[in-house]
N, C-alpha and C positions, 0 to 999 in steps of 0.2 A: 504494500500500500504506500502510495505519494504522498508525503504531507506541502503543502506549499505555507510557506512563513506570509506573514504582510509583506515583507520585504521582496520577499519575489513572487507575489501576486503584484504591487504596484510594478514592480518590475515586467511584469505581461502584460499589465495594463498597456501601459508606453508602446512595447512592441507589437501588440495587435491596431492601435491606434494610427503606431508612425508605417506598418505595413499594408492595412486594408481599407486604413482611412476615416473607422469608425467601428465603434463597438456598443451592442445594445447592451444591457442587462442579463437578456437571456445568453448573447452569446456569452460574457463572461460568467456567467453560470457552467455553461456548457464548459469552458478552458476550467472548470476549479476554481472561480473568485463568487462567492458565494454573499457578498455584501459589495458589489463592485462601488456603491455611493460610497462607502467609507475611504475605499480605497482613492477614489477619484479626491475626493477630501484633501483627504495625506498629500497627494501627489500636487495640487492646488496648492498648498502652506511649502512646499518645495518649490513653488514658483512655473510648475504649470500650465498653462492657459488651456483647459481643458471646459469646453461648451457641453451644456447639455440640453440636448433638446427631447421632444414627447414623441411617439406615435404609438396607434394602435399594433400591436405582432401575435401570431399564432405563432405555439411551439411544435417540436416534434411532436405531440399528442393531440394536435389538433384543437389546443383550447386560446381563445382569442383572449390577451392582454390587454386593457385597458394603460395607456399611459405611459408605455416601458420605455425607460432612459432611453439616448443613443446618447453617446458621448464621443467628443468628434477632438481633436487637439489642435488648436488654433494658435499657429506660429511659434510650437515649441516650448523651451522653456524662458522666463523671463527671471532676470536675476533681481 
């Protein structure tokens, strides 16, 4: 069994963001970050510039999400 620290779940954060462009909730559920707001947090007080914005998503099981983050990284990090 995997365990992922904060540490390097904000660390996946970054790297699914600076690779795919964007990350909802469910997918960081999916990667293992199981509270992705807190993390996105953390990563924010680190100087971040991470957006978040709403829409509606179905998961793999077919059930429609009202509201779920997308979180997008807007020019990196700022010191």
């Amino acid at each position: 069994m995997k365990t992922l620290t904060a540490s390097e779940q904000r660390k996946l954060v970054i790297t699914i963001l600076q690779t795919k462009g964007r990350m909802t909730t469910l997918d960081a559920r999916t990667n293992g970050i199981m509270h992705p707001a807190s993390r996105v947090q953390e990563l924010r007080k680190q100087g971040f510039n991470i957006v978040t914005n709403r829409l509606d998503e179905t998961d793999s099981a077919g059930v429609l999400h009202k509201r779920v983050g997308v979180y997008t990284l807007d020019g990196g990090k700022h010191e």
